[in-house]
N, C-alpha and C positions, 0 to 999 in steps of 0.2 A: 749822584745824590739819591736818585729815587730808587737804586738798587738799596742803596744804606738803607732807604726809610722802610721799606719792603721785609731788607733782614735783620730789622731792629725789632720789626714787631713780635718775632719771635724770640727774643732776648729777654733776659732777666739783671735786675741786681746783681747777681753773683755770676754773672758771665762776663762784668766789664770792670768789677771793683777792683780796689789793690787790698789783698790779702791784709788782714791783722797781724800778720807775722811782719812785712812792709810797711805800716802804718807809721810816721813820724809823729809823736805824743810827745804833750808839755806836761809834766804833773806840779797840780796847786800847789803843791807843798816848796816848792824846787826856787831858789832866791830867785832875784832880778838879774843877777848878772848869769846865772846859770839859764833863765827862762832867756837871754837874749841871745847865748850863745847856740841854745837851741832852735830858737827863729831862723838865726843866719845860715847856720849849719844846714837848715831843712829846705829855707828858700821859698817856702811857700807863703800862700796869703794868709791860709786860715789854718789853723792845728788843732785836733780835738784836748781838752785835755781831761786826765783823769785825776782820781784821789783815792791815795789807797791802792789798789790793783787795778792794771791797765782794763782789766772788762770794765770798771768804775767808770765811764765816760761822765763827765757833770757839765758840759759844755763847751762851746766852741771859741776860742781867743781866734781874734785879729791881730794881727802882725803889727796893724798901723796903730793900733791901741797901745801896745808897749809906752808907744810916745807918750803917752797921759802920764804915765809912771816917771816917767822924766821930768817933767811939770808936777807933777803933784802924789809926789813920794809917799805922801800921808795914804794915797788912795789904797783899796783891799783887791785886791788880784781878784777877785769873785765878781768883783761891781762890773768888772770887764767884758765878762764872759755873756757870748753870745747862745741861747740853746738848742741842745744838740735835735737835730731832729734822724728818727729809727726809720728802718727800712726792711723788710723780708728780704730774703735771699730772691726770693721770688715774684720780687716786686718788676712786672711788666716794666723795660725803658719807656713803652710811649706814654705808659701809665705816671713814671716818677719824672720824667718833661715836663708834661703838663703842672705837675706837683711842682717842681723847682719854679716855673716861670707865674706860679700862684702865686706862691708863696714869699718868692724872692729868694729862699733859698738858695747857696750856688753848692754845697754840701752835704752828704746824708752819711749817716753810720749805720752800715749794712748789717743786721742780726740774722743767725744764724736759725735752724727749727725749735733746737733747743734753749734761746733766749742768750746765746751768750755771741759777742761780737765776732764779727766773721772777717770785718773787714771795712774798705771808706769807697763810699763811690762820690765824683764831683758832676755837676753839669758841664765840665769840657769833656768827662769821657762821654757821659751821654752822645753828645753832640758829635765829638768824632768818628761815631760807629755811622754819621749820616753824610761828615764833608770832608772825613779823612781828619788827620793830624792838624791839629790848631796850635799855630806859634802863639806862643807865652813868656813872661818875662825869662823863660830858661833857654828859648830860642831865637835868639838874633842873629841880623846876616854877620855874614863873618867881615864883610869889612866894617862893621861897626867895631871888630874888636871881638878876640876869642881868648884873651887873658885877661884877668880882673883881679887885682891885688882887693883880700877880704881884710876887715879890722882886727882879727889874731896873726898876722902878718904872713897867712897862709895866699894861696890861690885859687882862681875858679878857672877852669883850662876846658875850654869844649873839644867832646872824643874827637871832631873832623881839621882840629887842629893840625898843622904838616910837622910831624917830629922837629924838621931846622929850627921850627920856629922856637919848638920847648926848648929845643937844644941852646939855642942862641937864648934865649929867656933866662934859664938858669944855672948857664953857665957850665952845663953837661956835656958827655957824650952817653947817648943813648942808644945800649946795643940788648941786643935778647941772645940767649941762650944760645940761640944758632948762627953767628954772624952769616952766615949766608942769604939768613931769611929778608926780604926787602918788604919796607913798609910805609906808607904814604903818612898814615896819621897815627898820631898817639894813641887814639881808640885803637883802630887795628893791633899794634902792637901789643898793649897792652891783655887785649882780649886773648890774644895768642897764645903771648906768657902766662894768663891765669890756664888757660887750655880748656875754657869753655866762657860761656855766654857770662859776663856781668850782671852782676844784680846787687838794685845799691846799698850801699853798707860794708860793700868788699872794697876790702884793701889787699893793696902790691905794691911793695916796694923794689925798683932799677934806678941802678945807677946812680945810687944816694939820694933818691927820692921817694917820699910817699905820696902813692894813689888813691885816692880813699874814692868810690865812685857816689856821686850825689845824685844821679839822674839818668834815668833810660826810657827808651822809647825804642820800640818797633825791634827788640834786641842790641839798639846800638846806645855805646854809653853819651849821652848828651853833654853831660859835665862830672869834669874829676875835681875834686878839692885837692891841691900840690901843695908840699911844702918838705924842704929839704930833710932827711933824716937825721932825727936828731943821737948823737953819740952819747953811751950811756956814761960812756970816761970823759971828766974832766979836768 
């Protein structure tokens, strides 16, 4: 921990954020059923959202606010919205720490020299760069359970899942390109067959299923989104 805190002080905003290109966004404009399917889809707590073009940040939705929308339908998606608070690329971690545990903050939207978004940084990365990897609701032991049926009638499948297990799940036989290649966990496989490192938002489809990957950490895929391919003949 004290080596982290050591080489955090030389760290900035833009050496821990997740890229704008990565960034999960809700936009105002987008209905109720679309803004929910984008929650789940994304898994997080807090999502920035925009209006108009994703530089547009206009504030920050709560995941658990959705609910009010369900209770009181009449409400305007804006009353929701938490705001967004900016950041330099350049902004010192020890310096934006201090700032999150101010402010309360658990999120900042990192800009760029030239004013335009670069990217999100949260206080668990902060925090990471001092105690290592912090388990969050995306990382549970595995015997809690590493399959999760989602409300589109998809899955959540964590990468250290053991293949028998998908295999037995969905009623597959799961083989890659080389049957000779041997492979413990779906992650593994999977990364193999794409033939380089995941990163989420990619998808692969084996063995009549789709992969869509939702979550990585340290290079390794955390969690896939699964759900059987659907045929375009019916």
């Amino acid at each position: 921990m004290l080596e982290g805190v050591i080489r955090m002080a030389d760290m900035t905003a833009g050496d821990v954020m997740v890229p704008a290109t990565r960034m999960d966004l809700v936009n105002i404009d987008d209905t109720y059923d679309v803004l929910l399917h984008t929650v789940i889809e994304g898994g997080h707590s807090r999502f920035p959202v925009f209006e108009g073009e994703r530089e547009n940040i206009i504030g920050i939705l709560m995941s658990k606010d959705l609910l009010k929308l369900q209770r009181a339908p009449e409400l305007n998606i804006r009353a929701l919205l938490r705001p967004a608070v900016f950041v330099p690329e350049t902004k010192g971690l020890n310096d934006l720490l201090r700032e999150f545990q101010g402010n309360r903050n658990h999120q900042a939207i990192v800009i760029d020299e030239f004013g335009r978004v670069a990217g999100l940084i949260t206080i668990e990365d902060v925090l990471e760069q001092i105690v290592g990897e912090i388990e969050d609701e995306f990382d549970i032991a595995e015997d809690d359970g590493d399959i999760f049926g989602l409300p589109d009638r998809s899955y959540r499948v964590s990468g250290d899942t053991t293949i028998e297990r998908v295999e037995d799940a969905f009623g597959v036989k799961l083989s890659g390109t080389d049957p000779t290649d041997e492979f413990d966990t779906i992650g593994g496989l999977i990364a193999h067959e794409m033939g380089h490192v995941p990163k989420r938002g990619e998808k692969h489809s084996l063995s009549g299923l789709n992969f869509a990957v939702m979550h990585t950490k340290g290079g390794a895929v955390k969690w896939f989104k699964v759900a059987p391919v659907v045929s375009e003949h019916r």
